[in-house]
C-alpha positions in Angstrom: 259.7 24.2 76.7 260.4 26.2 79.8 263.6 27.9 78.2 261.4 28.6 75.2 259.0 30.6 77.1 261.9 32.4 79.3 263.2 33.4 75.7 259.8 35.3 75.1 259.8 36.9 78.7 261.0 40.5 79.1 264.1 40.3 81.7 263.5 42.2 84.6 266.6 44.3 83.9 264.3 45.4 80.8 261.0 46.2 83.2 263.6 48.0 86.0 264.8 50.2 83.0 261.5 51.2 81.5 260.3 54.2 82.3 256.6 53.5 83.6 257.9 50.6 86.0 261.2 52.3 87.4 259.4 53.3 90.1 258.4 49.8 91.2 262.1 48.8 90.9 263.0 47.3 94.1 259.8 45.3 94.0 260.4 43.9 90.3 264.1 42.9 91.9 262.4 40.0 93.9 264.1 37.0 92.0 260.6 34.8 93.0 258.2 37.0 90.7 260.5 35.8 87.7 261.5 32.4 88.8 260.1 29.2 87.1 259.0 27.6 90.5 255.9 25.1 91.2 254.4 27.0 93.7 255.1 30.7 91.7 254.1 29.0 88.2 250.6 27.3 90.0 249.8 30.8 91.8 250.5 32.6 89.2 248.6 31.3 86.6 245.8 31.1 89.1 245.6 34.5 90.0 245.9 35.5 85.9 242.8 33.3 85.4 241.1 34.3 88.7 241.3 38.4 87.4 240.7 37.3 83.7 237.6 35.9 84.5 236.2 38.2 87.3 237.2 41.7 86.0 236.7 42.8 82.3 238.7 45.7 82.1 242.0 46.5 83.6 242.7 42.6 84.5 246.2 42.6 83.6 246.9 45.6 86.5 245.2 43.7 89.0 246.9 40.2 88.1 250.5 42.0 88.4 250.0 43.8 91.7 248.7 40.2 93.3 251.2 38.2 92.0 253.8 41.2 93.4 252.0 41.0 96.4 252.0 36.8 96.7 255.2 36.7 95.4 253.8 34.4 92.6 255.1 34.7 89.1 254.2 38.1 87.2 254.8 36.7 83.5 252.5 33.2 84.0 249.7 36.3 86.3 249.7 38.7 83.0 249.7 35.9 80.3 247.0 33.6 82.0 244.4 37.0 82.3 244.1 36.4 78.7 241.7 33.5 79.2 239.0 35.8 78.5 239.2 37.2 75.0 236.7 38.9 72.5 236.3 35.2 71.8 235.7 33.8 75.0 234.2 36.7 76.4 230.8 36.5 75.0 230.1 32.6 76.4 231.6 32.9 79.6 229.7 35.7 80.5 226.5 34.5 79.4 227.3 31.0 81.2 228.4 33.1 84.5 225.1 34.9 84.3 222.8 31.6 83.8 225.0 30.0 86.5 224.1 33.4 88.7 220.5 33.2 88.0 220.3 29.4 88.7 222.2 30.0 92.3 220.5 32.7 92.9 216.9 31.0 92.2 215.6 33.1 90.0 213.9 31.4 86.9 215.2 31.1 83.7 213.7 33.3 80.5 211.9 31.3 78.6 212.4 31.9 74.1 209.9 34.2 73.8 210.5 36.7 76.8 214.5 36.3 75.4 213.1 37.5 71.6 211.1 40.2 72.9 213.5 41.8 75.0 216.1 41.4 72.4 213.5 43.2 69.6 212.8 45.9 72.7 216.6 46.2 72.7 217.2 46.6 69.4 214.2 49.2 68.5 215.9 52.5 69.1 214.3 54.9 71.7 212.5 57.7 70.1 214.8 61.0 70.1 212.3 62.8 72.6 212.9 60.6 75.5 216.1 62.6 76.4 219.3 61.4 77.7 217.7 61.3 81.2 215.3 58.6 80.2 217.5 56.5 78.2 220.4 56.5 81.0 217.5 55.3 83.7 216.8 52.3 81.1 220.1 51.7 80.3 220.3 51.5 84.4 217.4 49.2 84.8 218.7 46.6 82.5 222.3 46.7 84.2 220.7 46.2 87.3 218.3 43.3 86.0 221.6 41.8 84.6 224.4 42.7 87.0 223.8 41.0 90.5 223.4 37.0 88.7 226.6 38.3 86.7 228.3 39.2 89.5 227.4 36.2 91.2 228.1 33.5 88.2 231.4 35.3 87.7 232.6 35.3 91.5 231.8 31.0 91.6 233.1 30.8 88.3 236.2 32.7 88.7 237.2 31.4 92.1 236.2 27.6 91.5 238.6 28.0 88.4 241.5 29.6 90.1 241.4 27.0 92.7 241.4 23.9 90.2 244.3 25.8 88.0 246.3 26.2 91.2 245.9 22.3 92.1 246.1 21.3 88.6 249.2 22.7 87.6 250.8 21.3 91.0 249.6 17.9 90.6 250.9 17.8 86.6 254.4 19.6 88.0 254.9 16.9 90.8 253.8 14.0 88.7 256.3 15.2 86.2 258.9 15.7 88.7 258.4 12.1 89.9 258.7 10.8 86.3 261.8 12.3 85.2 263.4 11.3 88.4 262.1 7.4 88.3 263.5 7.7 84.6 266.8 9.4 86.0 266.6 6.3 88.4 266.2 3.9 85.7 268.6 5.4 83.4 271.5 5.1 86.4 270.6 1.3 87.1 271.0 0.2 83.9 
């Protein structure tokens, strides 16, 4: 499996020689960012889903540039910010935002304040109201949104970097442990 994946993986000859990353060249030259290591794989992939979940847009950026900065591996970072997708987006947003609302004690809508604001969403504002009006209610319903959001999405995102992180050690030295009690077994027999 892992020599599959390195197959798939752009050599870091190829990302020194392209022409938007030559400039980072000596930092891409850092044999741990590419190197299929327990700790680099496990940070890695908890940074990806750490910026996948927090950030919606320009994730992959921000993954990179802390797994350059960790030293954790940039391939597992990028692939891993993928976690949220136009698929996954919708429900882990929502759940972040309920989780926000719950922490932050505010009460939960009830069915028929959710269908009225959804009907007041969907009637369009009359063409009078100007730009002016319509970017102060656009405003107003960011704000009414944004700070459980924020909130649901910090616990969320951090809680599942952490548990990534000590997930994918625990399976790598489990498996380490395996293969060499079956290396063992192999040799006594």
């Amino acid at each position: 499996m892992k020599n599959r994946i390195k197959t798939w993986l752009p050599k870091p000859e190829t990302l020194q020689n392209n022409r938007w990353l030559r400039w980072m060249g000596p930092v891409l030259n850092h044999p741990r960012l590419w190197h299929f290591s327990r700790k680099g794989i496990a940070l890695g992939l908890a940074l990806g889903i750490f910026f996948g979940l927090l950030i919606p847009v320009a994730q992959i950026p921000f993954a990179a540039a802390m797994a350059v900065a960790l030293r954790a591996n940039v391939p597992m970072a990028v692939a891993s910010t993928l976690v949220t997708n136009p698929v996954t987006f919708g429900p882990v947003y929502y759940g972040a935002y309920r989780l926000g609302k719950a922490v932050l004690g505010e009460e939960a809508p009830t069915d028929r304040e959710i269908a009225s604001e959804l009907q007041a969403t969907q009637e369009a504002p009359p063409a009078v109201e100007g730009l002016g009006n319509r970017l102060r209610h656009g405003l107003h319903q960011l704000t009414t949104v944004g700070k459980p959001l924020v909130v649901g999405l910090a616990i969320v995102a951090s809680l599942s970097g952490v548990a990534v992180y000590f997930l994918v050690s625990g399976i790598w030295i489990l498996r380490t442990r395996w293969q060499r009690s079956q290396r063992l077994r192999a040799r006594r027999s």
